[in-house]
Backbone as a printed PyTorch tensor [residue, N CA C, xyz], in Angstrom:
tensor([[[120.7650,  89.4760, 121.5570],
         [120.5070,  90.8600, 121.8970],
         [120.0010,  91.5840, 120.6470]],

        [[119.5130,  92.5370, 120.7570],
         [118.2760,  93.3290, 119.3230],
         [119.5080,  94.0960, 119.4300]],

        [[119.8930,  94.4780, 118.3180],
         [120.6720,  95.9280, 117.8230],
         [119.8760,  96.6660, 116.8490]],

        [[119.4660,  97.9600, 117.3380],
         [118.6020,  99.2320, 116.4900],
         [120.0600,  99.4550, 115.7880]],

        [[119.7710, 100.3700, 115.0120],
         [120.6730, 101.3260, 113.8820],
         [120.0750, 102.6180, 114.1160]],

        [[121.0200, 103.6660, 114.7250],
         [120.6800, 105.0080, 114.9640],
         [121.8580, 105.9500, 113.7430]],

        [[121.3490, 106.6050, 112.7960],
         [121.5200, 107.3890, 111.8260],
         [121.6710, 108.6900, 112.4130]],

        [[122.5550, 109.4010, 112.4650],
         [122.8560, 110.4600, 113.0220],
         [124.1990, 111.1570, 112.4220]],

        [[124.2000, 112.3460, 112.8890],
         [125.2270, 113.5160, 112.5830],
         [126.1590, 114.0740, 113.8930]],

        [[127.5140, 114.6180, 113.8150],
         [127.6960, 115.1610, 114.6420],
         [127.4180, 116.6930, 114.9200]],

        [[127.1720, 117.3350, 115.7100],
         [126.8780, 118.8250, 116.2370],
         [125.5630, 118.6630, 115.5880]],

        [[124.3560, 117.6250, 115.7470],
         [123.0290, 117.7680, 115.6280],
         [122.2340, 117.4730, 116.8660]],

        [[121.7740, 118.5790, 117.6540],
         [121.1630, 118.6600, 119.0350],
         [120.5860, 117.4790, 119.1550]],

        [[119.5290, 117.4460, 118.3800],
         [118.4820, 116.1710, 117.9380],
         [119.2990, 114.8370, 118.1840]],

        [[119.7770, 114.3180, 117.1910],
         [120.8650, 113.5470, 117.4490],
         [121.4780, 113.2970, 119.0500]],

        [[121.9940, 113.9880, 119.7390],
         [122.6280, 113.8010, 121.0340],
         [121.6210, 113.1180, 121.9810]],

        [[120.1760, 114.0720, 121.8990],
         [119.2870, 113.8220, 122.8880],
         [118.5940, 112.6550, 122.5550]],

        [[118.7750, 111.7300, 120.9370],
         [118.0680, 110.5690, 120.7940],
         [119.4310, 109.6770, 121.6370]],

        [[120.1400, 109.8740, 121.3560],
         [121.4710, 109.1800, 122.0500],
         [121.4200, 108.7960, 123.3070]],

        [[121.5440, 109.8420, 123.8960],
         [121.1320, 109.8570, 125.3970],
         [120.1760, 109.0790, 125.8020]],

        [[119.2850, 109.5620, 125.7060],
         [117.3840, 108.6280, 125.6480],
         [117.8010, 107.1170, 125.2940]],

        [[118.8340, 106.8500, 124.5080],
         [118.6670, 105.2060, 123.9260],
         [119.8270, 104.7120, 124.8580]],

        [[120.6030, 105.3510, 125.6170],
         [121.3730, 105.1270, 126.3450],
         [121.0820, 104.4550, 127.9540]],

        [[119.8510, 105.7080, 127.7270],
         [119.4520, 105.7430, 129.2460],
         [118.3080, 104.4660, 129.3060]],

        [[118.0290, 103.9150, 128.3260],
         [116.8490, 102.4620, 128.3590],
         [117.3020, 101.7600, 128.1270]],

        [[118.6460, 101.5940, 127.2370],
         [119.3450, 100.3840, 126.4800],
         [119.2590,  98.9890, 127.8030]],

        [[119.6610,  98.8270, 128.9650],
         [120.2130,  98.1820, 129.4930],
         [118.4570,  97.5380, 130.0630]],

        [[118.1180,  98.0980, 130.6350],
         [116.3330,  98.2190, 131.1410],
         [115.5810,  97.3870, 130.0350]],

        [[115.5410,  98.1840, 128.5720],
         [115.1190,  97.3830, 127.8190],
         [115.6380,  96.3520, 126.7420]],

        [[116.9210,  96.4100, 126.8490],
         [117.8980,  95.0330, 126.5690],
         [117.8770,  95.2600, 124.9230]],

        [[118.8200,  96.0300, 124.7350],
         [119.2700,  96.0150, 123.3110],
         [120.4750,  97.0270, 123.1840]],

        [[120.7840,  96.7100, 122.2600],
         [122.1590,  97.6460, 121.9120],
         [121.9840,  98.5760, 120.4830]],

        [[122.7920,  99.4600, 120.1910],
         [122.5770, 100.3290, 119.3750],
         [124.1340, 100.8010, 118.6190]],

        [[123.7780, 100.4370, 117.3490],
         [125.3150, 100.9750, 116.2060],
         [124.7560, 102.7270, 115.4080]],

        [[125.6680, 103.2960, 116.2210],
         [125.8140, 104.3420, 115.0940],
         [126.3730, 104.7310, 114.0790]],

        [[125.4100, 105.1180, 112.8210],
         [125.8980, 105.2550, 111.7960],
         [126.3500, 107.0710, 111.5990]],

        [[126.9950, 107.8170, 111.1150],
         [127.2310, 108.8980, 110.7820],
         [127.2210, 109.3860, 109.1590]],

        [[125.8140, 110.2180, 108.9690],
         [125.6800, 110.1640, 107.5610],
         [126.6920, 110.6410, 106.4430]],

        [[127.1650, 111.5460, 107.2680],
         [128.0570, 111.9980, 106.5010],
         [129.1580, 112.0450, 106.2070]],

        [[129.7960, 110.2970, 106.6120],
         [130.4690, 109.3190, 106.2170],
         [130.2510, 108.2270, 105.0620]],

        [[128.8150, 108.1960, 104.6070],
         [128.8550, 107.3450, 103.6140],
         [127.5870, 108.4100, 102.5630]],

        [[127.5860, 108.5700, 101.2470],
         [127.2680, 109.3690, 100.6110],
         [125.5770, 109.0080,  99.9440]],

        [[125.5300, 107.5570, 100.6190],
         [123.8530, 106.9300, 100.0840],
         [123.5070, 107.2310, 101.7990]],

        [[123.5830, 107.4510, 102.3000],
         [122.9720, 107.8110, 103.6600],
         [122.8390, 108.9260, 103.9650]],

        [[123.8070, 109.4500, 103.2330],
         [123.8810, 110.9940, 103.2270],
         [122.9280, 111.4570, 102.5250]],

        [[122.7430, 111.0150, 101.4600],
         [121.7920, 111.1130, 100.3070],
         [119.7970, 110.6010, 100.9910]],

        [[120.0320, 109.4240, 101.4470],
         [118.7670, 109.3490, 102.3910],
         [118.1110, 109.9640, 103.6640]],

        [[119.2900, 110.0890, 104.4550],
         [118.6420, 110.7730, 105.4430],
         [119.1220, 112.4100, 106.0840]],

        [[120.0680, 113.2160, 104.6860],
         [120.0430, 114.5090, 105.0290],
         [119.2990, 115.0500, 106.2270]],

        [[118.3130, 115.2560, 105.8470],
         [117.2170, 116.3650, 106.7480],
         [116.3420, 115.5670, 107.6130]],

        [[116.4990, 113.9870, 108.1220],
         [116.0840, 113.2490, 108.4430],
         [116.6480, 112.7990, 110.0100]],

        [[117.2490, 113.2530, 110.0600],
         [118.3780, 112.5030, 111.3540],
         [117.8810, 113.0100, 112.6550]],

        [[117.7990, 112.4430, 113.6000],
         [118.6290, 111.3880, 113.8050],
         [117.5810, 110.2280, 113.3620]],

        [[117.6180, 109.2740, 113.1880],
         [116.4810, 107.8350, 112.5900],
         [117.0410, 106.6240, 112.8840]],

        [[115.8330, 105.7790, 113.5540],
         [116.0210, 104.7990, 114.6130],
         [116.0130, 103.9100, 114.0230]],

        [[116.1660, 102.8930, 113.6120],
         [115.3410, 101.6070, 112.7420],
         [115.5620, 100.5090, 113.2280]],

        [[114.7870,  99.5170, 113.5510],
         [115.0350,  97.9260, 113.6820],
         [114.6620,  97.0400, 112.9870]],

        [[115.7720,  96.7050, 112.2930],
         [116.0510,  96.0230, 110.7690],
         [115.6520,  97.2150, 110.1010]],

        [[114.8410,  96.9570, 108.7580],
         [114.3130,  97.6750, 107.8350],
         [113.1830,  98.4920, 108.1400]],

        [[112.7420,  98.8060, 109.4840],
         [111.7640,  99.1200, 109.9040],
         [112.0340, 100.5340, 110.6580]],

        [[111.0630, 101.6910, 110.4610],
         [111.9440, 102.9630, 110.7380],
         [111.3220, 102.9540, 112.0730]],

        [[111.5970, 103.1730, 113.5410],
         [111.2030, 103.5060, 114.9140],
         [111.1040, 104.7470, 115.1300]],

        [[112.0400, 105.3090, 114.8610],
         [111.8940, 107.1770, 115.5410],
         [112.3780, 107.7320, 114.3230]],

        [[111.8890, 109.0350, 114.3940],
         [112.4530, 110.2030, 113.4260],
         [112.3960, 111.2980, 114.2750]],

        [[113.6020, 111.9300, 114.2980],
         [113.9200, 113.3380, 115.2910],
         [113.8180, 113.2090, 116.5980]],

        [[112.8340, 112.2240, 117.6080],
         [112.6940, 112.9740, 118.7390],
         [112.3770, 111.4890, 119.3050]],

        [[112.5280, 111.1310, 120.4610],
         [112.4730, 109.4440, 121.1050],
         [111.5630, 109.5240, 122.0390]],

        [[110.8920, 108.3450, 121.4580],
         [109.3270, 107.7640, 121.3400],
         [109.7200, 106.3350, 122.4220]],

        [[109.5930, 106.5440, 124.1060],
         [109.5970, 105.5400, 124.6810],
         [108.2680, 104.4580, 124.6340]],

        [[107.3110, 105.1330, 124.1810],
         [106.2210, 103.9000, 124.1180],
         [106.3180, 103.1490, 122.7390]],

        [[106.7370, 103.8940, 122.0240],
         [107.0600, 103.5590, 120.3160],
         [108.5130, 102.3400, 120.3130]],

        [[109.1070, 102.4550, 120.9570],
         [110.3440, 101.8930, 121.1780],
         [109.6700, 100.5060, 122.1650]],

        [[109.1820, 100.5480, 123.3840],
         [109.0340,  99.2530, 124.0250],
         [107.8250,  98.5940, 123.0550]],

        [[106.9130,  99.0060, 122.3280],
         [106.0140,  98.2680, 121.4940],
         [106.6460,  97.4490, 120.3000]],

        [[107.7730,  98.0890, 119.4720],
         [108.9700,  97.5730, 118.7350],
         [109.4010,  96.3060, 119.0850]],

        [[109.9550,  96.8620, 120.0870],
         [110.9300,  95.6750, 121.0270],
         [109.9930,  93.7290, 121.5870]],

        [[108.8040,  94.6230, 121.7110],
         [108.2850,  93.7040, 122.1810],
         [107.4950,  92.6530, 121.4380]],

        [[107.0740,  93.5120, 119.9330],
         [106.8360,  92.7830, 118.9560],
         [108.0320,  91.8940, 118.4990]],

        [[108.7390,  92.4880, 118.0930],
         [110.1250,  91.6250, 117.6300],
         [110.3080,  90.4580, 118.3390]],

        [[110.2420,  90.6860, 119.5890],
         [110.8080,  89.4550, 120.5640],
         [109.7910,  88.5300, 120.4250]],

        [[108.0750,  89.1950, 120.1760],
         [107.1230,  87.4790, 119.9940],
         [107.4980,  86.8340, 118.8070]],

        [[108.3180,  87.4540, 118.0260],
         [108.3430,  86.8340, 116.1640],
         [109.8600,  86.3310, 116.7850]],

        [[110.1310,  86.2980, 117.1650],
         [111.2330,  85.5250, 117.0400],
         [111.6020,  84.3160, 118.6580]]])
């Protein structure tokens, strides 16, 4: 199964509605998702302050602020021919 890394805050609108959105495809487009909370660790905090919520699969950034369903199945689908 692909696991994204979603970077996020709590009480950040942005944040909720990428949540939701990755919630509502997760199963459809077959992957799972770990959230991180930046302002629990102080180098994340430090990277993605004003950045959040931020999508990434592996080292690779997918979304910033706002969820990109064509951006997300093109991801997914690359990944899956490389591997």
């Amino acid at each position: 199964m692909i696991t994204l890394s979603v970077y996020s805050r709590e009480g950040c609108h942005l944040c909720e509605e990428m949540l939701a959105a990755l919630v509502q495809f997760k199963t459809e487009l077959g992957f799972e998702f770990e959230v991180y909370d930046i302002d629990e660790d102080a180098a994340l905090l430090q990277e993605y302050n004003a950045l959040v919520p931020v999508v990434k699969l592996g080292e690779r950034e997918l979304m910033r602020y706002y969820f990109e369903l064509a951006t997300l199945k093109a991801a997914l689908n690359i990944f899956r021919e490389k591997t």
